[in-house]
C-alpha positions in Angstrom: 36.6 -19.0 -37.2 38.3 -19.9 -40.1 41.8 -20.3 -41.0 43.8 -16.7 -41.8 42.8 -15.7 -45.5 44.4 -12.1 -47.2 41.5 -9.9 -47.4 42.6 -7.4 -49.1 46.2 -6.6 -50.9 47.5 -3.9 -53.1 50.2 -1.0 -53.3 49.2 0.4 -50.3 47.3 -1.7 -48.0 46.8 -5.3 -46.7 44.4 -7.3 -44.3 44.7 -10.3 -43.2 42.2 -11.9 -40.7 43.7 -14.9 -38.5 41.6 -17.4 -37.2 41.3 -15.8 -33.7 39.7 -12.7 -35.1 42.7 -10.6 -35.0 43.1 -8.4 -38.8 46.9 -7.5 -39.9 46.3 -4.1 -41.7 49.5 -3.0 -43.3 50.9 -0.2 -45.2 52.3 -1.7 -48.2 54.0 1.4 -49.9 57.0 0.8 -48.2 59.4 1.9 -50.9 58.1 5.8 -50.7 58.3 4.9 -46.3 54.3 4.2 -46.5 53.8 8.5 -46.9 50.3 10.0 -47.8 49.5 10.4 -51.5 45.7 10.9 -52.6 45.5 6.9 -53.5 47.0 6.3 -49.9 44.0 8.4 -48.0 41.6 6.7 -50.4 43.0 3.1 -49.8 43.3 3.6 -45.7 39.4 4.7 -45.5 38.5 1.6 -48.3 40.5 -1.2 -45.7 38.0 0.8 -42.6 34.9 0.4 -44.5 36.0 -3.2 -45.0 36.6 -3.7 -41.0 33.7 -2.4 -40.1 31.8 -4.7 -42.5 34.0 -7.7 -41.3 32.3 -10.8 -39.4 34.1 -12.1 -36.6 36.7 -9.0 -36.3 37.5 -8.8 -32.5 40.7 -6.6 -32.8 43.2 -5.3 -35.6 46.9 -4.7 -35.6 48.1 -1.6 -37.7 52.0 -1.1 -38.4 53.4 -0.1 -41.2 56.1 -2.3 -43.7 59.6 -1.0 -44.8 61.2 1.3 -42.8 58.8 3.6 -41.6 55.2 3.2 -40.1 54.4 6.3 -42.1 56.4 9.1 -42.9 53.5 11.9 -43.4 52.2 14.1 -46.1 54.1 13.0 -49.6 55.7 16.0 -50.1 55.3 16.0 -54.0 51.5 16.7 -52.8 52.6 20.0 -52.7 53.5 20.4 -56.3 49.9 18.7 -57.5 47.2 21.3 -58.6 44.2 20.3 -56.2 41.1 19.3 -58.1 38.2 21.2 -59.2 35.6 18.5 -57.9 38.0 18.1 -54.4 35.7 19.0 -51.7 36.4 22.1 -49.3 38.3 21.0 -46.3 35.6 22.2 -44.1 32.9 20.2 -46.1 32.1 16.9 -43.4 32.5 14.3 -46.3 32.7 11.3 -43.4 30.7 12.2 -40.6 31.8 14.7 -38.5 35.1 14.7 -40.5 36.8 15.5 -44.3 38.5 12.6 -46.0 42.2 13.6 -44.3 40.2 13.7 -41.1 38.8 10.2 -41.6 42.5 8.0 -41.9 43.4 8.8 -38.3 39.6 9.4 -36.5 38.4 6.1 -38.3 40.1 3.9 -35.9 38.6 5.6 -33.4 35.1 4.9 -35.1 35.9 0.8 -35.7 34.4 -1.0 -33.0 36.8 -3.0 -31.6 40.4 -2.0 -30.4 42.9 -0.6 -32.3 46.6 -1.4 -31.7 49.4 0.7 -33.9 52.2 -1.1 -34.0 55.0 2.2 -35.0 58.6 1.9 -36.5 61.4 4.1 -38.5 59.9 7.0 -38.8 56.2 8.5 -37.8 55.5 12.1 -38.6 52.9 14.3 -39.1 49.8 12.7 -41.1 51.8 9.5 -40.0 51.3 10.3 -36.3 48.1 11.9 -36.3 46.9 8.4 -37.9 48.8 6.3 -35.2 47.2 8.8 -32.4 43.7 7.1 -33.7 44.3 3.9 -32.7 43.4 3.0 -28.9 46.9 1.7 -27.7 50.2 2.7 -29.8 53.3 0.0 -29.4 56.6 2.1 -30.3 60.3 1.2 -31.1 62.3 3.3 -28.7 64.6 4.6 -31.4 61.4 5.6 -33.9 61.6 9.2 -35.1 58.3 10.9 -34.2 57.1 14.9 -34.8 54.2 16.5 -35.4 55.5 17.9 -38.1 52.8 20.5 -39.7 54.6 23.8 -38.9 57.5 23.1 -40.5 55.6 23.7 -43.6 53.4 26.4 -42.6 50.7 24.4 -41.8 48.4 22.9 -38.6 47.5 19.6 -37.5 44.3 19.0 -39.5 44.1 14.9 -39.6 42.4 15.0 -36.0 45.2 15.2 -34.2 43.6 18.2 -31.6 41.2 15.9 -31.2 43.2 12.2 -31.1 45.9 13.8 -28.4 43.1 15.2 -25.9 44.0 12.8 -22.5 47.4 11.6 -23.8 49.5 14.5 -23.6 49.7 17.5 -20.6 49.0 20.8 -22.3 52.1 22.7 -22.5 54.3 19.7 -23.8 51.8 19.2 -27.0 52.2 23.3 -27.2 55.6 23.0 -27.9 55.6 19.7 -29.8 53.2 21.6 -32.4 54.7 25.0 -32.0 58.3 24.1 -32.7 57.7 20.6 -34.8 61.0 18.9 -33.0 61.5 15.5 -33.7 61.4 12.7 -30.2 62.1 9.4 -30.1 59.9 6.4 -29.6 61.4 6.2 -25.8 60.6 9.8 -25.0 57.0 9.1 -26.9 56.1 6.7 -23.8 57.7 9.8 -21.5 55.6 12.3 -22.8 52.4 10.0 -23.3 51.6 9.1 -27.0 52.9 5.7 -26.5 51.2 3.0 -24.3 54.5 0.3 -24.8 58.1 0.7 -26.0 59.2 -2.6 -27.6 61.9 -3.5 -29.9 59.5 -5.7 -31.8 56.4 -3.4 -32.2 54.6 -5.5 -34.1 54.9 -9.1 -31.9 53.8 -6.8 -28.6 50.6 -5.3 -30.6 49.8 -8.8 -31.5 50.1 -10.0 -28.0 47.6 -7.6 -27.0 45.7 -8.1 -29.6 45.0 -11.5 -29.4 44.5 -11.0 -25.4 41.4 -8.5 -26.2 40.2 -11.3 -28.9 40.2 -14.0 -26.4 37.4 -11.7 -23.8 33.7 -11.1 -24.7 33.4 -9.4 -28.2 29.9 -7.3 -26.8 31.6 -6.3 -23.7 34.8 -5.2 -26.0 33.0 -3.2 -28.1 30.9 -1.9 -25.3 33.9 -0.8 -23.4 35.1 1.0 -26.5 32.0 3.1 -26.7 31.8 4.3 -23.4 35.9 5.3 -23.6 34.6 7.0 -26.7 32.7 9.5 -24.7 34.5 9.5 -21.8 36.0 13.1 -22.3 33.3 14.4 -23.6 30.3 13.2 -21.9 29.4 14.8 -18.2 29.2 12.7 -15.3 25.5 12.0 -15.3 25.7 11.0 -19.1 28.4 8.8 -18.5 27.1 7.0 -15.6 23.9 6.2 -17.5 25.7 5.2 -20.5 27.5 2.7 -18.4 24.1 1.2 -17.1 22.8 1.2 -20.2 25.6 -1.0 -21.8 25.4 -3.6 -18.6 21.9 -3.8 -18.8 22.6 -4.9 -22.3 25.4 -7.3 -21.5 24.7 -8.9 -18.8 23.0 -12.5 -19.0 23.6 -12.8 -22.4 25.3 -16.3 -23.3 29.2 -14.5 -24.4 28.8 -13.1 -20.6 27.8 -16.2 -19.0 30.6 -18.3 -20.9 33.0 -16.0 -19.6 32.5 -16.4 -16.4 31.9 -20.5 -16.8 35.3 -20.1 -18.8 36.9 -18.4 -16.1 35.5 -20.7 -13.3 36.4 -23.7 -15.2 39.7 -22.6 -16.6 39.5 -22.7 -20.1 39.1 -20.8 -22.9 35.8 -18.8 -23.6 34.0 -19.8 -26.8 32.6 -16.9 -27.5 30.0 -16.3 -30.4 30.7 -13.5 -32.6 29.4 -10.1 -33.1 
């Protein structure tokens, strides 16, 4: 791989791809705490086209600069006149989602692992995004709500979907119903945070470059059969599981990880 090179770098977002395969995506609107204006949602789902197009990617680290991972909806949203050529919220512009949809289920559609990396504050928009990623490393004293019905609204950024799994069923009742704010400490309690760490960003690395350092197929494979994993029944699953084996084993990444782990070395793994 080569050395670490800025990929990408504006007003809202940066990449940066280190030489072990691990991409630094920041938000860079740190003076307005990183919050969602339309050029933010556009930017976000620009730096995910650019990851999924990204040769040698094996992981990516998401956190957020200034004081806040990302403090939600920017509320002078509110005052803007929406477009005439803005598309219906129930028109799929992405997929299976609309553009506010994509920013948080796009992690979920990269295909390697996802680690958020959350600070200062992380509501609404701001934790429905984090909620995408596959393992969330929080700062015990971050301010977290899901923050929608404070303003008459619903999660709509995937969030019903993102917090299936992580959080029992009356707790994210009442977190939604009553929009209270939690801390980072009490988001480990409740389950939508993996880690609590005073430096966020240095534990999401350390797992980051962990994943980077296995077999990219079998990383990515593992990724898509968590994707279904809710979802699928039990015979679909268990197929899906042979199916990705059959697919892995042999191939040269899977033998040098076991000659790697024989011999005690690092893998050399080719990329995806």
């Amino acid at each position: 791989m080569s050395e670490a090179a800025v990929m990408t770098s504006n007003d809202r977002i940066a990449i940066e791809l280190g030489a072990d395969g691990v991409a630094q995506v920041r938000f860079t609107r740190g003076d307005k705490m990183n919050a969602l204006d339309p050029e933010m949602f556009q930017r976000i789902i620009e730096a995910s086209s650019q990851l999924q197009r990204m040769k040698g990617l094996r992981a990516v680290v998401l956190s957020g600069e200034g004081r806040a991972f990302c403090a939600g909806l920017d509320l002078s949203n509110f005052s803007r006149p929406p477009s005439p050529d803005e598309p219906e919220l129930t028109e799929r512009t992405y997929g299976n989602a609309n553009k506010f949809q994509q920013v948080a289920m796009q992690w979920r559609k990269l295909p390697v692992p996802v680690i958020a990396a959350v600070h200062g504050v992380c509501f609404g928009g701001g934790l429905q995004i984090a909620s995408g990623a596959d393992i969330r490393v929080v700062h015990p004293d971050t301010r977290m709500a899901i923050m929608e019905l404070k303003w008459g609204l619903v999660p709509d950024m995937g969030g019903y979907a993102l917090w299936r799994g992580l959080v029992r069923d009356d707790v994210l009742r009442e977190l939604i119903y009553t929009n209270r704010e939690f801390s980072g400490a009490e988001a480990h309690e409740l389950g939508l945070a993996t880690h609590v760490d005073e430096n966020p960003v240095a534990r999401a690395s350390l797992i980051a470059s962990e994943i980077a350092g296995r077999n990219p197929h079998a990383i990515r494979a593992a990724k898509r059969l968590q994707a279904g994993m809710l979802e699928n029944d039990t015979d679909t699953i268990l197929m899906e599981e042979s199916i990705e084996q059959h697919g892995i084993m042999r191939t040269k990444n899977q033998v040098e990880a076991v000659m790697a782990g024989m011999e005690k070395r690092k893998a050399n793994f080719d990329d995806v």
